[in-house]
Structure formats: C-alpha cells, structure tokens
C-alpha positions, -999 to 999 in steps of 0.1 A, spaced: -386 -231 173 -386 -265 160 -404 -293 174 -389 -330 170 -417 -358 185 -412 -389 181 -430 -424 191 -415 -461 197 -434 -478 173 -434 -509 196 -449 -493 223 -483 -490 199 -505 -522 206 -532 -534 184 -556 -523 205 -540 -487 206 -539 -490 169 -579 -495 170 -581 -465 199 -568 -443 174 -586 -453 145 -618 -442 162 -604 -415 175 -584 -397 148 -601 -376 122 -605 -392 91 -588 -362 71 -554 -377 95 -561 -410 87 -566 -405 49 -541 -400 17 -544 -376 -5 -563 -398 -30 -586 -405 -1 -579 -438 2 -573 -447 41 -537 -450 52 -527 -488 59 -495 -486 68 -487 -485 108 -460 -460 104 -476 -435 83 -507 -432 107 -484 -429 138 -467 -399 120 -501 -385 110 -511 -388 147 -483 -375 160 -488 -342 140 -525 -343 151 -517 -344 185 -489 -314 179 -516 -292 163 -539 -296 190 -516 -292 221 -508 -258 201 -545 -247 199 -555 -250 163 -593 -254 157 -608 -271 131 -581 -295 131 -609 -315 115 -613 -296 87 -574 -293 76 -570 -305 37 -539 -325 32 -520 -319 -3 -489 -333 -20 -464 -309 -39 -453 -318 -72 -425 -337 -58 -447 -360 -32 -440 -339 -4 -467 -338 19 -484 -303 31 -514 -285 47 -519 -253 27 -513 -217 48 -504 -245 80 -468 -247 104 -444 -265 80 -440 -304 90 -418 -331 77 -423 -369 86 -397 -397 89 -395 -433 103 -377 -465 102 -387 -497 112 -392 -488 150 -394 -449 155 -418 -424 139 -403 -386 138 -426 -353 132 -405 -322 128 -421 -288 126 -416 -256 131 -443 -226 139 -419 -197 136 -434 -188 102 -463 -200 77 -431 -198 49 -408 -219 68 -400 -255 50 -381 -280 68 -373 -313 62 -364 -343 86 -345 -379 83 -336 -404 109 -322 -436 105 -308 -465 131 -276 -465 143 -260 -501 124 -230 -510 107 -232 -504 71 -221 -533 49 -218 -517 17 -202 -486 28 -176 -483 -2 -201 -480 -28 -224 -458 -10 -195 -434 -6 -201 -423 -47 -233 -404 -31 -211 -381 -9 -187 -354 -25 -146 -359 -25 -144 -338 14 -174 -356 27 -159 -391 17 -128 -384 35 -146 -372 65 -161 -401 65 -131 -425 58 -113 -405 80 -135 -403 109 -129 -431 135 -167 -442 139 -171 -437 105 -203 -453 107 -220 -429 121 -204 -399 98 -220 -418 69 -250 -417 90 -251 -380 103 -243 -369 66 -262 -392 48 -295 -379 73 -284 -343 59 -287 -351 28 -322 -367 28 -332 -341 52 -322 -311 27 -338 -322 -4 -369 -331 16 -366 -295 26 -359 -279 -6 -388 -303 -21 -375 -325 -44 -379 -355 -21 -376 -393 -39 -363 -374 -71 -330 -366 -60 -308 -392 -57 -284 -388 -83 -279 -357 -69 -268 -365 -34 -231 -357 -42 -235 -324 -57 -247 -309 -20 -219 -306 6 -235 -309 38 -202 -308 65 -210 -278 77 -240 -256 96 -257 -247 60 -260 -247 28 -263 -222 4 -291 -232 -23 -313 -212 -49 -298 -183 -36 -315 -194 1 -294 -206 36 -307 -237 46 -293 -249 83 -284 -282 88 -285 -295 123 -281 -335 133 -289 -352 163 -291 -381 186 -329 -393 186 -321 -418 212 -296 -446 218 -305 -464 185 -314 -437 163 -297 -404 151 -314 -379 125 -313 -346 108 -332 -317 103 -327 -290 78 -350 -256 75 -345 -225 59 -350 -205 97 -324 -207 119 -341 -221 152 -334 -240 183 -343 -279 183 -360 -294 208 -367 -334 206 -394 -352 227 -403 -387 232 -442 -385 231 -459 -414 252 -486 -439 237 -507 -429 267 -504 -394 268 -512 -395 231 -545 -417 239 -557 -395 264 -552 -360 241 -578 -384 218 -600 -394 236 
C-alpha cells in the first residue's frame, strides 16, 4: 500500500510550530549535517513522517539515523521507503510499507496557469507535447506530466540532477520501463488546488489523507 499525507501548511500556527519543536525528536528535526532544519516546510514533512511511523508501531523512532544518497535523496537505512514534496501551502509524505526494497518518489504542485508554457514544452518528448497541446485543459496535462516526471527521477534517485533529461522519459502511460525495472506511474487530485504524482517500483493501491494539525499535536504530545 501507499500512504499519501499531507498538511495545509496554513493551518500550522506559530505556536504549533513551537509545540512541535518540543515535541519532535531532534533526529526529525535535524539535517543530515546536523544542523537543525529552519525551513517551515521541511519540518512539517519530517513531522508528518514521524507521525506515520508511530501510528504504524515502530519503536525507537528516536533512534532512526537519517542519510542522503549520492543524489540528495533523503533515506532512513533498512526503513519503509518515503519521499517528501511541498509547495508554498501543502506538505506531501508518500510511503509505502509493502517492502524494505520498495523506492518511490512523489511531486505535487498547484493547480495555476502556466505562463511560459511553450518553452517548457522542450522538457516533454514529441507525444507528450501533443498531448499536451492537444488536450483541452492543457494546463493541467502539463501539470499531471510534468508531476511524473519529477516523481520518477526522484524515484529512480537521481533527483535535482536530472533536468536535462526530462524529455528522454515518456511518462503518458501507467509505467515506465527503466534499468531494466517497471516503475508505475499514478497521478492524482491532492485537493481542489493541488494535483501530484507518485511513481514506485511496486504496483500498489494509493490512498491520500488530509492529516489534521490537531490530531498531529495530540500523537506528540
């Protein structure tokens, strides 16, 4: 199964904010480096995860070392498989505890008009810019694929490095055939502002769920 939380970021007040910083372990509130995390959407996404791990039983939550891959893809070592997205207003966690070699991979992005859609198009392959073109809310087609593409390569690992390769990957259909390895594509409606995509290599059911600030302050407290 995959798991999709996600938090209004609005809905966090400053004295939440300080709530959760006493609450939190420091190992969630800390990067790699061990410098503490100062940005309000990385915490929330860090919390969010807490929250998941504890709801599912894990001990020792405290204890869990945090890691970057080669690529600056966060990870917990021998842990579920977790990806984090947000934008200026919603915070995502997707993970998946079917397996401990599962990857996944998550992007989400607000539903908007895109200005400068005709010379974004060059990141998209020759049938993905026609769907687009072609599509009558082409908007949100550039949206939806442009969510699978950031998705996938967060998946696959290669995160912030792949850019110039966004139109090599056709991502119209369910999966995508990489390394010799299926990776499934599904995208999304997050909410009435927001759509997303999530790409793992394990076929598996979605399920998305608003989390609450105050069901999140009382699994803390």
């Amino acid at each position: 199964m995959i798991y999709i939380n996600y938090l209004e970021i609005d809905s966090v007040s400053i004295e939440d904010i300080t709530i959760i910083k006493k609450n939190l372990p420091i190992n969630f509130q800390s990067r790699v480096s061990g410098k503490l995390i100062s940005s309000k959407q990385s915490l929330l996404g860090r919390l969010l995860l807490y929250v998941f791990l504890i709801k599912e039983g894990k001990k020792f939550v405290n204890k869990l070392i945090f890691k970057l891959s080669k690529s600056r893809k966060l990870y917990i070592e021998d842990e579920f498989s977790f990806n984090i997205s947000h934008t200026k207003t919603i915070v995502a966690l997707a993970i998946t505890n079917n397996t401990k070699t599962a990857s996944i991979g998550i992007d989400i992005e607000k539903k908007r008009k895109i200005s400068n859609l005709n010379n974004l198009l060059n990141y998209f392959t020759v049938c993905e810019k026609e769907a687009i073109i072609d599509s009558n809310k082409n908007n949100d087609e550039f949206l939806k694929l442009w969510t699978r593409k950031e998705a996938f390569y967060k998946a696959i690992g290669k995160g912030i490095y792949h850019r110039n390769s966004l139109n090599k990957v056709m991502c119209l259909s369910e999966y995508v055939k990489y390394s010799n390895n299926y990776w499934y594509l599904q995208s999304f409606k997050l909410n009435e502002n927001h759509i997303g995509s999530c790409v793992t290599n394990i076929k598996s059911k979605i399920i998305i769920r608003e989390v609450k600030i105050l069901e999140i302050l009382k699994t803390i407290n």
